[in-house]
Every structure is written in C-alpha cells, then in structure tokens.
N, CA and C atoms as a LAMMPS dump frame, in Angstrom:
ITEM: TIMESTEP
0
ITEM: NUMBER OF ATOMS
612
ITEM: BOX BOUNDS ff ff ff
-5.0000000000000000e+02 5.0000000000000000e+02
-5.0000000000000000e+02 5.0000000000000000e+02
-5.0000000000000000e+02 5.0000000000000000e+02
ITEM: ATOMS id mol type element x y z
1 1 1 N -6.852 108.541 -286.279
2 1 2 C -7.397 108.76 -287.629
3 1 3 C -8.335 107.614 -287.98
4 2 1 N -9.557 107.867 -288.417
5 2 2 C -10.488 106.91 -288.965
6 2 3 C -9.755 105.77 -289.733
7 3 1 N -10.318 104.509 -289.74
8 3 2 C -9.714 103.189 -290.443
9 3 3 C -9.828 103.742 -292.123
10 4 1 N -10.969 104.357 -292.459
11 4 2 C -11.293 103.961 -293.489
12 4 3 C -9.894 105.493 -294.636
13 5 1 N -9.233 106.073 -293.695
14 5 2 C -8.475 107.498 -293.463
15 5 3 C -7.048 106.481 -294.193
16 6 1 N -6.642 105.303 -293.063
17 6 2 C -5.51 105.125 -292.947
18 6 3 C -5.471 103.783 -294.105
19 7 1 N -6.738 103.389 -294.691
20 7 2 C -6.509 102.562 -295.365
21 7 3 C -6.449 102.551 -297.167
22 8 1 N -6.159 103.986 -297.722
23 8 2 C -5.546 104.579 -298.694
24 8 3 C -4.856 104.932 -298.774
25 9 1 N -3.969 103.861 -299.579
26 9 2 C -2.048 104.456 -300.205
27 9 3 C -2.355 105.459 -300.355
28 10 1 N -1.205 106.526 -300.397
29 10 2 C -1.08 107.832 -301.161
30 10 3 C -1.023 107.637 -302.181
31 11 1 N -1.499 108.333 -303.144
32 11 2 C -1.107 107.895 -304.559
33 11 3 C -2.096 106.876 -305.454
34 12 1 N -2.687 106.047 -304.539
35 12 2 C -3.474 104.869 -305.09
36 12 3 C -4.315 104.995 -305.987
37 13 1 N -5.072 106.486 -306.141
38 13 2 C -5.817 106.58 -306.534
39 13 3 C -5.321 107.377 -308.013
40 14 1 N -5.118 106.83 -309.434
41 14 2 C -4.681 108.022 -310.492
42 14 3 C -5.789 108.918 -311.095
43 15 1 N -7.252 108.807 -311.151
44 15 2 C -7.987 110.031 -311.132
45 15 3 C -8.325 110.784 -309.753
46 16 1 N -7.461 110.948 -309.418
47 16 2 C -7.164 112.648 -308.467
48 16 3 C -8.199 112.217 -307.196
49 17 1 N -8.979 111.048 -306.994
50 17 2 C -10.218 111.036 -305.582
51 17 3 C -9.14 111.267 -304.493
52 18 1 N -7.637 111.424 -304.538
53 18 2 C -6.799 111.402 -303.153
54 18 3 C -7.133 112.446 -302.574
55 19 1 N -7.133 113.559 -303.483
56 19 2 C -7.326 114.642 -302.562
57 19 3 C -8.397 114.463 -302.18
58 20 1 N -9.451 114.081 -302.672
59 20 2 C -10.968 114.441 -301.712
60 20 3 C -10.739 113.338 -300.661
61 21 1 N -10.151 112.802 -300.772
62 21 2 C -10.1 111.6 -299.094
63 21 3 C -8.919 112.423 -298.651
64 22 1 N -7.904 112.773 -298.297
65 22 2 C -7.606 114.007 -297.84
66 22 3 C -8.114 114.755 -297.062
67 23 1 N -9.481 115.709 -297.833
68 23 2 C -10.565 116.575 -296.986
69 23 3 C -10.853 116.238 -296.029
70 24 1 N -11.661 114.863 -296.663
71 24 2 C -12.729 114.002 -295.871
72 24 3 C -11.897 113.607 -294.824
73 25 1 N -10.791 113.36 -294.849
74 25 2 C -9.921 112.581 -293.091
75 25 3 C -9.699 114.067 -292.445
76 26 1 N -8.97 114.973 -293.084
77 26 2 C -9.299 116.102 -292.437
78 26 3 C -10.031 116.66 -291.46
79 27 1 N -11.704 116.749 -292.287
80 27 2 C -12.274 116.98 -291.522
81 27 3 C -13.051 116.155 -290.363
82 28 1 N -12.894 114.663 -290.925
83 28 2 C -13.549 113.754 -289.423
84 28 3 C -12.316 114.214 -288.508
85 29 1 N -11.169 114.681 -288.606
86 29 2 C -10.366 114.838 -287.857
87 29 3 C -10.621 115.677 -286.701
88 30 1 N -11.284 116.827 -287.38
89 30 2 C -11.6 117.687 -286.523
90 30 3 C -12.845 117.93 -285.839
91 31 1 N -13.838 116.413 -286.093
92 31 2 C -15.262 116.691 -285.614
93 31 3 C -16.379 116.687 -286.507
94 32 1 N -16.33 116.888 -288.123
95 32 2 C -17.273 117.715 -288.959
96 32 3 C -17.513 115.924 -289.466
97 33 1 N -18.633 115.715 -289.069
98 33 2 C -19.438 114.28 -289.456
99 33 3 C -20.494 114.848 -291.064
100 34 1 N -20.982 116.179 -290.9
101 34 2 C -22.307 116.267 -292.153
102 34 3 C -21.12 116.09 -293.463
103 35 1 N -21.272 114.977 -294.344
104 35 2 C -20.165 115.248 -295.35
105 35 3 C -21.104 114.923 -296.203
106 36 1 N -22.047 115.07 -296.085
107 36 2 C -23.073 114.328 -297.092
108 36 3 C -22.926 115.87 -298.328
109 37 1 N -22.717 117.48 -297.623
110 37 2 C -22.572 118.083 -298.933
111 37 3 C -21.178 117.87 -299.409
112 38 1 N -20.455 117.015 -299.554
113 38 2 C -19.165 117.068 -300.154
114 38 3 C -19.59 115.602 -301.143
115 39 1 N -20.418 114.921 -301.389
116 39 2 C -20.379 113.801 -301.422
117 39 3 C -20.734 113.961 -302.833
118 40 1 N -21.742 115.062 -303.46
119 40 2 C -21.863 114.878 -305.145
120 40 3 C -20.844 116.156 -305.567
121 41 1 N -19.796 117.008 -304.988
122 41 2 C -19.113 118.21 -305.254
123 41 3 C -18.685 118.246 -306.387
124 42 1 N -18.345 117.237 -307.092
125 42 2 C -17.49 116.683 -308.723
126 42 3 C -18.328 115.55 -309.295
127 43 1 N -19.89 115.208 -309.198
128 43 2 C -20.251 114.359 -309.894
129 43 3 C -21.073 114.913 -310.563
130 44 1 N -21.565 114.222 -311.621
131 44 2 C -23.095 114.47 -312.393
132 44 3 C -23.961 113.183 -312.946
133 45 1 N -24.315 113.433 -312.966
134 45 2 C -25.572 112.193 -313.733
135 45 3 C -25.108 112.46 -315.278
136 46 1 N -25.152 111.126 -316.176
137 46 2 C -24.894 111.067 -317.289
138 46 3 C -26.1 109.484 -317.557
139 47 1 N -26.178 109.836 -318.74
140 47 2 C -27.04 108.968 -319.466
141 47 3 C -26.081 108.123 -319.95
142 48 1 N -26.41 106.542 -320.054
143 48 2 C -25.29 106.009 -320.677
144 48 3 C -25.682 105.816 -322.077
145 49 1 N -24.552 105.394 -323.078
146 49 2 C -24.705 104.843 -324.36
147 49 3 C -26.138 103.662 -324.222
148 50 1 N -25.762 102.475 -323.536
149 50 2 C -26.966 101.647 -323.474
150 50 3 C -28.451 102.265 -323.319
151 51 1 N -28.258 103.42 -322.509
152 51 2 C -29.439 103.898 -322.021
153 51 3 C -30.306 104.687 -323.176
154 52 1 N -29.48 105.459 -323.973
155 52 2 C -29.99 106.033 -325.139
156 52 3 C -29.783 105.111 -326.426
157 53 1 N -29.653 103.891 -326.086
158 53 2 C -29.628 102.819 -327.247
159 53 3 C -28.349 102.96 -328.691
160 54 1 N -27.265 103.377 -328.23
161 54 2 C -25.971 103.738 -328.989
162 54 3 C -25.319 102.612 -329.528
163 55 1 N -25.509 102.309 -330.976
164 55 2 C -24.807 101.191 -331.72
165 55 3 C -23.47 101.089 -331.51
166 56 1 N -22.77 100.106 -331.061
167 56 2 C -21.435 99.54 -330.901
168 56 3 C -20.482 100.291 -331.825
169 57 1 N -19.486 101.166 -331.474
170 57 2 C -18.266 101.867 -332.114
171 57 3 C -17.416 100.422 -333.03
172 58 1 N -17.191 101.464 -334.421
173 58 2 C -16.309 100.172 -335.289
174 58 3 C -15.068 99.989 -334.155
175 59 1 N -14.239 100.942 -334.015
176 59 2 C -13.01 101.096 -333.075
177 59 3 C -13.306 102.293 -332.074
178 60 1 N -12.701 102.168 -331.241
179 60 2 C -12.099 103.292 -330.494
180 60 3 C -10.831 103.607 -329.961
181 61 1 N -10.009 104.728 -329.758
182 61 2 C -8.786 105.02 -329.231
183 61 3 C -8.955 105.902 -328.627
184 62 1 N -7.501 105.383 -327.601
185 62 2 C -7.981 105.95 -326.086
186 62 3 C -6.781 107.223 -326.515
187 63 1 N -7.141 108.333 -325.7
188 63 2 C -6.692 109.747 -325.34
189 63 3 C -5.058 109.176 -325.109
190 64 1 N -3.935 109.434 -325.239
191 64 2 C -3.065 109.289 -324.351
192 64 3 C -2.74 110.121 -323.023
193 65 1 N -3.338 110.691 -322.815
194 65 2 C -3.047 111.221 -320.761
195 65 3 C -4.803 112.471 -321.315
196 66 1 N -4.818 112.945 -320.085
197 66 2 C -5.907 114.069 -319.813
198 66 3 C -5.732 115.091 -320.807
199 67 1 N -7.312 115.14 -321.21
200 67 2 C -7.202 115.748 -322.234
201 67 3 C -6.578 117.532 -321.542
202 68 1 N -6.011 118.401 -322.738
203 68 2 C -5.61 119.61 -322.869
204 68 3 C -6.567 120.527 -323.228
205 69 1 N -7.22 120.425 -323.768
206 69 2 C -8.253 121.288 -324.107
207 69 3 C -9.773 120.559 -324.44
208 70 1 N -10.953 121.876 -324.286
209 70 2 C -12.395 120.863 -324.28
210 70 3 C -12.613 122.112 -325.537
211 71 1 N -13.119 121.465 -326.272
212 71 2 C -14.422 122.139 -327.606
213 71 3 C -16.11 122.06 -327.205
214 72 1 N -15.864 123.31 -327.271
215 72 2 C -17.638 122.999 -327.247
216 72 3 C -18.303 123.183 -328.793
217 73 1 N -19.548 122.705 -328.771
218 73 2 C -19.972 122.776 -330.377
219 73 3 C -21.75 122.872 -329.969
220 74 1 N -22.17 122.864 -331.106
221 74 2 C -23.598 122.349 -331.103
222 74 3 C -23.957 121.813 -332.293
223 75 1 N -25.336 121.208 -332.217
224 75 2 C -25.34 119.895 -333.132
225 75 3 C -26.224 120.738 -334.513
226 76 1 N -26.68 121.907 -333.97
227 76 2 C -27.096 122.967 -335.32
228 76 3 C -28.412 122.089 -335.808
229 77 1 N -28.955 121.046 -334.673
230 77 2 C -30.264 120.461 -335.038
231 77 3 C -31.381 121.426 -333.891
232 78 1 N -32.972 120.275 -333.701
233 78 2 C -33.807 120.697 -333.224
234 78 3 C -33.076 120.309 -331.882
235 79 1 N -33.635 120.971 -330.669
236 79 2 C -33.272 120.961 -329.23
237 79 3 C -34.213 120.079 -328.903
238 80 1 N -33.672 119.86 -327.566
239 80 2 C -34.663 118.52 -326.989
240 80 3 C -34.189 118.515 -325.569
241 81 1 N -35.227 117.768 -324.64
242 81 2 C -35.034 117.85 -323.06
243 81 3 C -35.418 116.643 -322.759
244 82 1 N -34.571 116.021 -322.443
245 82 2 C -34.697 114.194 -321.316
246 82 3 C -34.352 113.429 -322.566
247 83 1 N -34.522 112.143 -322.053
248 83 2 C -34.271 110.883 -322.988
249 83 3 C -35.392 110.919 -323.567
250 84 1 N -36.572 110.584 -323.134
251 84 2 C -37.466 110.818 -324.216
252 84 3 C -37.268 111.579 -325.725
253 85 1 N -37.169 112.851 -325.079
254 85 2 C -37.067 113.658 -326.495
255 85 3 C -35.764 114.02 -327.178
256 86 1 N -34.53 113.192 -326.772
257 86 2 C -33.425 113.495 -327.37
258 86 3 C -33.021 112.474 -327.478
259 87 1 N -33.862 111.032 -327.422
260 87 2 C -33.235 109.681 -328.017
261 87 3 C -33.328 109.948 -329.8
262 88 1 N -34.476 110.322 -330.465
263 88 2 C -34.074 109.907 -331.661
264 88 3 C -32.939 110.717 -331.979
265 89 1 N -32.944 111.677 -331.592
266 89 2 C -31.575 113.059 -331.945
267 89 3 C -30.546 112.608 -331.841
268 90 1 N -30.48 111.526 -330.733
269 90 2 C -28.44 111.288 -330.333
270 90 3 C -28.466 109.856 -331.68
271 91 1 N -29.648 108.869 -331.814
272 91 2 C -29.423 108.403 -332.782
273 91 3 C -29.163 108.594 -334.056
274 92 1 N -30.056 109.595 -334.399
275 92 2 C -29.875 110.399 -335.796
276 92 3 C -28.267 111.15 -336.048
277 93 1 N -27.573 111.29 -335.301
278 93 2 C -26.513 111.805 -334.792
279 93 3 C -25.415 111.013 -335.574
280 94 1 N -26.004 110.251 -334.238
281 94 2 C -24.104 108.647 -334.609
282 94 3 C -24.683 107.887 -336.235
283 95 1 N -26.272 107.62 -336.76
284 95 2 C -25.914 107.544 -337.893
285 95 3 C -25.374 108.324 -339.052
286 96 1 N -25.282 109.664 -338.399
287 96 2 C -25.004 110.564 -339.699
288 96 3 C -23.195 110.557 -339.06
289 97 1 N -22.821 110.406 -338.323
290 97 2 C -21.323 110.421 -338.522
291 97 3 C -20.661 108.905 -338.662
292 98 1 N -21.77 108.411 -338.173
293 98 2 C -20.99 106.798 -338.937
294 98 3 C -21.056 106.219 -340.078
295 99 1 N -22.539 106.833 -340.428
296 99 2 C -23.066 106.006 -342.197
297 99 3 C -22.591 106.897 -342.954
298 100 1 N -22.652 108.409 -343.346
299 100 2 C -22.496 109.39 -344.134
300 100 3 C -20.735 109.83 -344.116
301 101 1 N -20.462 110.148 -342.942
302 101 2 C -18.767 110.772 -342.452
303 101 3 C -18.036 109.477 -342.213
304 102 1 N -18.472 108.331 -342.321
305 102 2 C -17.751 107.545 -341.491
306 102 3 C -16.544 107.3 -340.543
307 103 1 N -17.16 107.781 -339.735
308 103 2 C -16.307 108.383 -338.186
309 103 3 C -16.691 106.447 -337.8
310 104 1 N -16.195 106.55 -336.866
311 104 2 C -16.05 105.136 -335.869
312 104 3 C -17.249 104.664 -335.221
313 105 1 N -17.664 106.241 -334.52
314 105 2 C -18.662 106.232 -333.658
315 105 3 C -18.827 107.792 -333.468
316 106 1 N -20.571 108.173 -332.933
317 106 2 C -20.974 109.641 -333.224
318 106 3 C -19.745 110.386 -332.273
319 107 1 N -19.754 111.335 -332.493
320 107 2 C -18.085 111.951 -333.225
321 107 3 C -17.742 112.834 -331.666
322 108 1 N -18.902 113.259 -330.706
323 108 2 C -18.687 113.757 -329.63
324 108 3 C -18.013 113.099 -328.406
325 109 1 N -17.958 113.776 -327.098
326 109 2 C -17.657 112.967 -326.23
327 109 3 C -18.886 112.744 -324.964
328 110 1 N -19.451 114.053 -325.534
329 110 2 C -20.748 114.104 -324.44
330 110 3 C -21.538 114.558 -325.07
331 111 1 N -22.763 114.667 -325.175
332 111 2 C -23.971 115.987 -325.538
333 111 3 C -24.841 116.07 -324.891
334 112 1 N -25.663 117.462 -324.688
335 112 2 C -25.69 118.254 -323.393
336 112 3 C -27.431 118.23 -324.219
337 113 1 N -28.731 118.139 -323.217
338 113 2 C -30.093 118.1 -323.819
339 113 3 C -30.574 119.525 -323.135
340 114 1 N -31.649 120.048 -323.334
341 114 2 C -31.842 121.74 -323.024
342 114 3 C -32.225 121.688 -321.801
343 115 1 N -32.572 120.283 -320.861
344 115 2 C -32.52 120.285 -319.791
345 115 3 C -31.874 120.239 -318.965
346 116 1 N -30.349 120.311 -319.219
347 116 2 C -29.269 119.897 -318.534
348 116 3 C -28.851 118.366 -318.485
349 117 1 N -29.388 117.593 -319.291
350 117 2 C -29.218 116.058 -319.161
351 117 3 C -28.264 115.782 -319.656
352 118 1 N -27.228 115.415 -319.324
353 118 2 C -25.907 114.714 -320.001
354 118 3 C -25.916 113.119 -320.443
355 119 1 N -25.68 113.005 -321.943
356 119 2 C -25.455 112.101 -322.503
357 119 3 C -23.913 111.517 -323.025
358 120 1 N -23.866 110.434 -322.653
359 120 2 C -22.705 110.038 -323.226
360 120 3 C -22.041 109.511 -324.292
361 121 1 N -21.38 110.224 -324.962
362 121 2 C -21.096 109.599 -326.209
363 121 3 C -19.794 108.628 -326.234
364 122 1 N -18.515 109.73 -326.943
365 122 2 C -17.48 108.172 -326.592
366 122 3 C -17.044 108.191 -325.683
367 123 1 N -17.513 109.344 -324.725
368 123 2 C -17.453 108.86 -323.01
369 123 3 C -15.868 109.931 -322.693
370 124 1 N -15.579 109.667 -321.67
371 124 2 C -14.129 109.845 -320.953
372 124 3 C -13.239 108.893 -321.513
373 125 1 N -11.904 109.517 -321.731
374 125 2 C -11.073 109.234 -322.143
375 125 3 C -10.463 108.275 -323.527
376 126 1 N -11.573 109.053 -324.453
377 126 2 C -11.799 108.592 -325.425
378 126 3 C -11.446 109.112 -326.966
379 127 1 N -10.792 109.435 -327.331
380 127 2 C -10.307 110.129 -328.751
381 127 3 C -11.421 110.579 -329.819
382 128 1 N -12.209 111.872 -330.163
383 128 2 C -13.57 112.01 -330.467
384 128 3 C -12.96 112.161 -332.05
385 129 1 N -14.29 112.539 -332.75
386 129 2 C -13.986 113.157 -334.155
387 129 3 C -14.992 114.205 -334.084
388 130 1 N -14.298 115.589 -333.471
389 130 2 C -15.303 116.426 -333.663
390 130 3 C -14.631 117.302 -334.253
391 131 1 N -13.265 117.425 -333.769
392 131 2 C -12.301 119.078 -334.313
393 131 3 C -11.428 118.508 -335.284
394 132 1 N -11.412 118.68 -336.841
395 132 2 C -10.807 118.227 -337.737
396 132 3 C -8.886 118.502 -337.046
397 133 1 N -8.388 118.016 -336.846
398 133 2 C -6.827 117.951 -336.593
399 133 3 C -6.641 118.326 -335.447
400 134 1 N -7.841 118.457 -334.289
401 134 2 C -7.415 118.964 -332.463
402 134 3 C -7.984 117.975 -332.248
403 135 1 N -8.677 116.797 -332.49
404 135 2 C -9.124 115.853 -331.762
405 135 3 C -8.014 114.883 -331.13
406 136 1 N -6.882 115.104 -331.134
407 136 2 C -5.432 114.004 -330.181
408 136 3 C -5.658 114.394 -328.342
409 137 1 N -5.576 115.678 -328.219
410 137 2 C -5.79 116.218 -326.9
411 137 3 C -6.768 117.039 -326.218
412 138 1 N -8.06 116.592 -326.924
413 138 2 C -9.269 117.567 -326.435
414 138 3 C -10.404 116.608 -326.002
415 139 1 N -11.54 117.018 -325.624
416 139 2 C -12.558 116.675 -325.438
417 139 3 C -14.302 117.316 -326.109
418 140 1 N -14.873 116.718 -326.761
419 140 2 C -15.878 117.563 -327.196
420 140 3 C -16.84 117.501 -326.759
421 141 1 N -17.687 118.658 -326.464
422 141 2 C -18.874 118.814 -325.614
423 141 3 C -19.843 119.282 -326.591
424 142 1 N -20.962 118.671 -327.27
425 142 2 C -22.181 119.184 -327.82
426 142 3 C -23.149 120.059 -327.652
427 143 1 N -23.944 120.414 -327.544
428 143 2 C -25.261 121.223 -326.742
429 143 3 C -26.022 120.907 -327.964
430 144 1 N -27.223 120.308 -327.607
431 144 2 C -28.369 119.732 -328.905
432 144 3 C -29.025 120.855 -329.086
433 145 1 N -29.173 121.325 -330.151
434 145 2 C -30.172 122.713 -330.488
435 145 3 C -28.758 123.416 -331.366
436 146 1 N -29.689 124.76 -332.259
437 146 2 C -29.071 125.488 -333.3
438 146 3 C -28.889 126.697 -332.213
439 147 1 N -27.684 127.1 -331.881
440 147 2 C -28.006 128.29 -330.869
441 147 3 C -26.893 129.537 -331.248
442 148 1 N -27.111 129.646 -333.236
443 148 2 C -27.544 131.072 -333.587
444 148 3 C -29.052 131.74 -333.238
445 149 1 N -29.724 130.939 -333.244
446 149 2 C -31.186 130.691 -332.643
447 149 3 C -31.696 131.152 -331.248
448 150 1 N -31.279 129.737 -330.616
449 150 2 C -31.466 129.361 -329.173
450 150 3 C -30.357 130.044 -328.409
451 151 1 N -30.504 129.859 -327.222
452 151 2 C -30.241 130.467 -326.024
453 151 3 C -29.716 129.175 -325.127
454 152 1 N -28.073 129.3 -324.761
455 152 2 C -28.301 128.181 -324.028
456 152 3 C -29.036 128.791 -322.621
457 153 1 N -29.289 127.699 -321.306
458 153 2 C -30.28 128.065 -320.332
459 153 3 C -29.085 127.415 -319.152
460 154 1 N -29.729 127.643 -318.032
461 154 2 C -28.964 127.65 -316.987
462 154 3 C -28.86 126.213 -316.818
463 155 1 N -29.623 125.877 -316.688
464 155 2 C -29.807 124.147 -316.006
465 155 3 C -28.437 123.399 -317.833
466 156 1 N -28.408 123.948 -318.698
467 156 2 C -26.987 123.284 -319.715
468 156 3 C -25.879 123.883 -319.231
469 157 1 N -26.24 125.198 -319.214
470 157 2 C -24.933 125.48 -318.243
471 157 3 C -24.183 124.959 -317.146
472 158 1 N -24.84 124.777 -316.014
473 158 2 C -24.175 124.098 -315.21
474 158 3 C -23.989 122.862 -315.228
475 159 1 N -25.091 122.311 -315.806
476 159 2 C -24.498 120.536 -316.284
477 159 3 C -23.044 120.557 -316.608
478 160 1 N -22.788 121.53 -317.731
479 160 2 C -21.397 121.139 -318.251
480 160 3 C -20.122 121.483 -317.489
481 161 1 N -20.406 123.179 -316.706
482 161 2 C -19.518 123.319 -315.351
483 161 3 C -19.489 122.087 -314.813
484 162 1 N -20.564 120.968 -314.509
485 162 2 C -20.134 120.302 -313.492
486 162 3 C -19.437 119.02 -313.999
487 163 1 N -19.801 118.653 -315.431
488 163 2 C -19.352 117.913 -315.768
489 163 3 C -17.502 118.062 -316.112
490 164 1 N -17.127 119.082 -316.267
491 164 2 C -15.667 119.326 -316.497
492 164 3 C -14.993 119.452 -315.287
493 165 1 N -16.045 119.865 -314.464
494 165 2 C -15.498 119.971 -312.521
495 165 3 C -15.027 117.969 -312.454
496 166 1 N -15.771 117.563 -313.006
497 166 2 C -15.99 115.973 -313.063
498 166 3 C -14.474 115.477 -313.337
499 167 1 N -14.418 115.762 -314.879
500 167 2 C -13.502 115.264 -315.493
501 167 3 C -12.112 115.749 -314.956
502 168 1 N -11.908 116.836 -314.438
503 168 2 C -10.678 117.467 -313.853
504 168 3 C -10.621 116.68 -312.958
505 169 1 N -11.881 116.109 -312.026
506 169 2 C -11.072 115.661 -310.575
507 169 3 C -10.917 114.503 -310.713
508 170 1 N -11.208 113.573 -311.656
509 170 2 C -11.199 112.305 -311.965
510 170 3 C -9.897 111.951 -312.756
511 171 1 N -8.91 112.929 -313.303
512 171 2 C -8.181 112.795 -314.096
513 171 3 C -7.996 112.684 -315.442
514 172 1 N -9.069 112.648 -315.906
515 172 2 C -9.783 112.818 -317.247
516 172 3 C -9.149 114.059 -318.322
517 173 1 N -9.569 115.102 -317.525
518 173 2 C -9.031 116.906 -317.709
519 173 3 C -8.014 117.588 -317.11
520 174 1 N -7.094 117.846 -317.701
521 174 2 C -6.003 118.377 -316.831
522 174 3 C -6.796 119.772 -316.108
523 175 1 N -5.969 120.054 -314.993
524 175 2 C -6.953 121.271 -314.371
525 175 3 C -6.728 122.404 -314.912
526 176 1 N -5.368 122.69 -315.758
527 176 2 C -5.833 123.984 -316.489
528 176 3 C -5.377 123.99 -317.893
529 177 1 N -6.91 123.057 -318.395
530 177 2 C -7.487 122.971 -319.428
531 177 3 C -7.75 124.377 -320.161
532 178 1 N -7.462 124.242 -321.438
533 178 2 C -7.987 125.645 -322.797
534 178 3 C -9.314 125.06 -323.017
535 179 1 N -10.342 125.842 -323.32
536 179 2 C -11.948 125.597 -323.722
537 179 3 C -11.728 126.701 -324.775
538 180 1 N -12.589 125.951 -325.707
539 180 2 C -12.652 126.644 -327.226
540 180 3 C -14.106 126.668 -327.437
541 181 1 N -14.597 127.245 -328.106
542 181 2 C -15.554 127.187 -329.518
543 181 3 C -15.144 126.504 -330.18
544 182 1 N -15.658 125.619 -331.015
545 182 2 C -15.165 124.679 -332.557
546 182 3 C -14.969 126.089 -333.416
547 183 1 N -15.33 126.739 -333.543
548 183 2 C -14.983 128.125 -334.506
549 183 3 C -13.699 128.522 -334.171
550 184 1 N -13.227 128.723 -333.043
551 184 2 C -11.58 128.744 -332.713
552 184 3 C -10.867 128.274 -333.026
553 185 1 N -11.019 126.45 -333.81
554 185 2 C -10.184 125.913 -334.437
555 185 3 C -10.748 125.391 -335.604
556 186 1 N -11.467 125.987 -336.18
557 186 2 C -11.944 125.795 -337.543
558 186 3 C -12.928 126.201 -338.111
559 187 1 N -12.902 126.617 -339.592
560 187 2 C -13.893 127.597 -340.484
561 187 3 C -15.251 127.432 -340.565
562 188 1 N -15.622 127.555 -339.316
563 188 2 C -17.626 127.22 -338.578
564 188 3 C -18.172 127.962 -337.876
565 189 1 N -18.979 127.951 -338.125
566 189 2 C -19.862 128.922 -337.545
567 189 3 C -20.617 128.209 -335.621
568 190 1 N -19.705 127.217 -335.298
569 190 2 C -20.185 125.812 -334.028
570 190 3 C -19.68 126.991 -333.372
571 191 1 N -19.633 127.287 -332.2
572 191 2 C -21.167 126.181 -331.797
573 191 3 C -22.202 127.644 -331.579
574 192 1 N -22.229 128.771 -332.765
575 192 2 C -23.183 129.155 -332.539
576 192 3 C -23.05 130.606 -332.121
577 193 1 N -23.814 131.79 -332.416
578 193 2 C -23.118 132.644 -331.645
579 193 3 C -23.878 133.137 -329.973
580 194 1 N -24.527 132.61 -329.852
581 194 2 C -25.143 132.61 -328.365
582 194 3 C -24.824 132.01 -327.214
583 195 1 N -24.311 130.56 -328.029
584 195 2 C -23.625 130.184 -327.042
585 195 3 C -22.14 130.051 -326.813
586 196 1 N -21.33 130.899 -328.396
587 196 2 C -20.149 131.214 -327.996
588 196 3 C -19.846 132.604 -327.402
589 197 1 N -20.997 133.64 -327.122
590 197 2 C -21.091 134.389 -326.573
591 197 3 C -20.917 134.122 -325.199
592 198 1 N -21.463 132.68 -324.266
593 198 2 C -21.883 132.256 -322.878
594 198 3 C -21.001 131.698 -322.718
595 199 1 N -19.949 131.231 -323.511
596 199 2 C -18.456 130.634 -323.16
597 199 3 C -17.162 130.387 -321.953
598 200 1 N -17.258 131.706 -321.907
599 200 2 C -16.615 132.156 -320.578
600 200 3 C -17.222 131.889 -319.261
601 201 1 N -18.71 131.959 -319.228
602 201 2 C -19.596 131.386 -318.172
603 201 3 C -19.582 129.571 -317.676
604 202 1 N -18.535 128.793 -318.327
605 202 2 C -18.576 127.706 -318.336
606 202 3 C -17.416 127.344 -317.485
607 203 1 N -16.234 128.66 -317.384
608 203 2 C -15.154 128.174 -316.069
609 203 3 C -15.194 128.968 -315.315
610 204 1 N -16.026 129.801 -315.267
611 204 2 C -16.831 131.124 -313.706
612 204 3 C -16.714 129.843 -312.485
C-alpha cells in the first residue's frame, strides 16, 4: 500500500476527507494513477469575506455539530455576476443587516452571484440570521437577484449542488440534510417563486 495510504489514522480526519483517501488507496491499489478527476469532486471556489471587503462580525457563534437543514432565499435585490458587479451588493447587504436589523454580521452563510460565483458570508459552520427561529441547525444559501422575476440559470445551480456536495463531505452538512425555501419556515414570499419552483433541482 502506498506510504502516503498507510500514513492516515482512521478516523483522523472529522470532516469526512477519510473516505476519499479510502478511494484514492483503493484505487492506486489496483493500478488507476489518473486521479486528477477525483481531485475537485466536493470542492468549489468561494470568494472570501476579505476578498469582497466584509466588515469584521460584532460576534459570531459556532453551529453546534453539522448543520440539519439548508434554506435557500434570495436577496429580492438587483442580480449581479463576479466580484466586480456583486461587491457593492454583498456590501449593501451586511450594512443593511448590521446597521438597520442589527444582526452581528450580514445574516447569510453564502450568496450565490448569477454567474455561479460563490461568496462567503459567515462561512461554514457558523450560526446565520436568516430564518427567524431555524437558524440553531441550518445553513443559509442566498441567490442575489429578485427571482419572482429572474430565473435562476445553470451555472447558480450547480455552484450550489456543489457547494452542499462540499459541505456534506467536509462535515459541515449532515448527508441527509432537509433543504427548504425560507417560505417553508416563514410568512415570505423568499426565495421567490422561480426559484422555489427549481428547488428540487438542487439535490438531483
């Protein structure tokens, strides 16, 4: 067995990478060297807080274990694609839930740009303020744009498949997580009816 096979405790790892080293010894086991497609299978690109210039949270509290359920919502503003055009948006954002709502910090855990760009808000494993009384065991996912309107598009779609593929294998998301609409747990019209129509397309 490869060195690099025999030199992971079982167990060592508590966001879930055991099993994918598992595979991976597996299959050098049997010959299969191309692993280069196994190598992004559960990742995504995320924008960081620094990167979109995100003012320092008053507090934060951490999740106690993987979250149970994810909310999706939308921000019921203008849509936008890349950092360029969705920096002032994620700012305009965290000041309206920190100066106006005074939440801690902008109230999501991620939000999703019409290009598929993932931004990070209070990140993984982080306690959000998005679902008035479900925020203890969930996670909230944004999509920037009004989409009674808009349409979400493929390239947001799969960002967020991949991003929850993410969080499940990392330990973040339990693997069989409930996904809601914010309208499922409260009197709103979030995240929209187009894209609570595309809902189900998010654990296909």
């Amino acid at each position: 067995m490869p060195t690099s096979c025999r030199a992971q405790p079982h167990g060592a790892n508590r966001y879930g990478n055991g099993h994918r080293l598992l595979l991976v010894c597996f299959l050098l086991n049997r010959g299969f060297n191309h692993l280069l497609i196994f190598k992004n299978a559960f990742s995504v690109d995320i924008v960081s807080r620094q990167q979109w210039g995100a003012a320092a949270p008053k507090q934060k509290e951490s999740l106690s274990g993987p979250a149970r359920r994810v909310v999706i919502h939308h921000t019921a503003l203008q849509s936008c694609r890349g950092l360029a055009e969705c920096k002032d948006g994620l700012l305009g954002i965290q000041r309206l839930h920190m100066e106006d709502r005074h939440f801690d910090d902008i109230g999501y855990n991620f939000l999703i740009g019409g290009d598929g760009s993932v931004f990070e808000g209070r990140g993984w494993g982080v306690m959000g303020a998005h679902t008035k009384g479900h925020n203890g065991d969930s996670l909230g996912i944004a999509f920037m744009g009004n989409f009674n309107n808009d349409t979400p598009n493929k390239e947001a779609m799969l960002s967020v498949k991949q991003l929850l593929r993410s969080g499940v294998s990392q330990g973040f998301i339990r693997s069989e997580f409930g996904l809601y609409g914010h309208r499922d747990l409260g009197a709103t019209e979030c995240p929209g009816e187009n894209l609570y129509a595309a809902l189900s397309q998010l654990k296909s």
